[in-house]
C-alpha positions, 0 to 999 in steps of 0.5 A, a space after each residue: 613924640 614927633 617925627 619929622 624927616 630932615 633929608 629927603 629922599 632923593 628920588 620918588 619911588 616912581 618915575 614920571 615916566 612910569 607914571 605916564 605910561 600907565 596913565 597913558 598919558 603921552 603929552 608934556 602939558 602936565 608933568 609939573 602937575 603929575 610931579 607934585 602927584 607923586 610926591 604927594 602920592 609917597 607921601 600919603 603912602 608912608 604915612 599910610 603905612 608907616 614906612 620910608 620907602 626911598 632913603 631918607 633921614 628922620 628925626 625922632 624927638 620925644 620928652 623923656 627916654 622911655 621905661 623900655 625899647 625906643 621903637 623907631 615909628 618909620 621902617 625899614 630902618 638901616 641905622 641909627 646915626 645919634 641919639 642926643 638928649 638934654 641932661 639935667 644941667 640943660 647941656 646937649 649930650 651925645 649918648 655913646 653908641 656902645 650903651 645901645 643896640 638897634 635892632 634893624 630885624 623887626 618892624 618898627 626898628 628899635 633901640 635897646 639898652 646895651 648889657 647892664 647900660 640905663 639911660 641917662 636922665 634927661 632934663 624935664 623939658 619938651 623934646 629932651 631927647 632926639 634919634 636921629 635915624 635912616 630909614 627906606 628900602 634903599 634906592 627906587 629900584 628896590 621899593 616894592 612893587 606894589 607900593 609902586 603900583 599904589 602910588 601909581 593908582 592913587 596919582 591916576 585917582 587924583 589925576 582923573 578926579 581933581 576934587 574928592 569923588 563920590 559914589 552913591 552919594 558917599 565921598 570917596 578920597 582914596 579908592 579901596 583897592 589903593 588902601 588894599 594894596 598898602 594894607 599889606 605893607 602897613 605896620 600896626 600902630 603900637 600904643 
């Protein structure tokens, strides 16, 4: 399985200038830098929690329907715009909307089978089937709070300490508090 995100979010959930306010910062000479903070920052975060918090769009490719749900990894998903799969004669196909369901309402989202529907047999090749999805909270003003708050944190510990930290000779990526404000947003990693 793998997922890939093929349109960004058109804004990070944090603004430069929130930034520099709460970093105090009221100089112009690091706004490149304090920008690829940010977006590095998101990052960290939605992989941290596995969720989108900007909307986005994802791609979601895995080599065979599974025997049940397809549980799509990032949240909150809005909706499923296709699922395409490879059929045993090696032809893309499109799979109906009407065989399948999204439940947007639990976390991860998923796709369940429509009443009496089976998936259709795909070709045995990597990435036979593709689900192309939109995920995120909607625009940067509905992300919350402190997600924003985490992702100001964590570019304030990148800003300050441009090289992994350390405290009593232990390295210290990302500070406890950062990984403590996330926790509370993260969705287990079902296997």
């Amino acid at each position: 399985m793998s997922l890939v995100v093929s349109v960004e979010p058109t804004e990070e959930p944090v603004t430069r200038t929130e930034v520099k306010a709460h970093l105090r910062i009221d100089t112009t000479d690091d706004n490149t830098l304090l920008d690829t903070l940010i977006s590095a920052a998101r990052h960290y975060a939605e992989n941290f929690t596995r969720r989108a918090f900007v909307t986005q769009t994802l791609v979601l490719r895995m080599d065979a329907f599974p025997a049940t749900d397809i549980e799509l990894p990032r949240a909150p998903a809005a909706s499923v715009t296709s699922i395409a799969y490879i059929d045993t004669d090696g032809a893309t196909q499109t799979w109906a909307a009407e065989n399948y369901t999204v439940d947007v309402n639990t976390k991860p989202a998923r796709v369940v089978l429509a009443y009496d529907k089976s998936y259709p047999d795909t070709r045995t090749v990597i990435n036979a089937v593709t689900v192309t999805y939109v995920a995120g909270y909607g625009d940067a003003t509905t992300v919350p709070q402190g997600i924003k708050l985490a992702i100001k944190s964590l570019v304030g510990h990148w800003y300050e300490n441009r090289e992994g930290s350390t405290y009593h000779d232990k390295v210290h990526l990302v500070p406890l508090a950062i990984d403590a404000l996330l926790t509370q947003y993260s969705i287990p990693e079902f296997v």
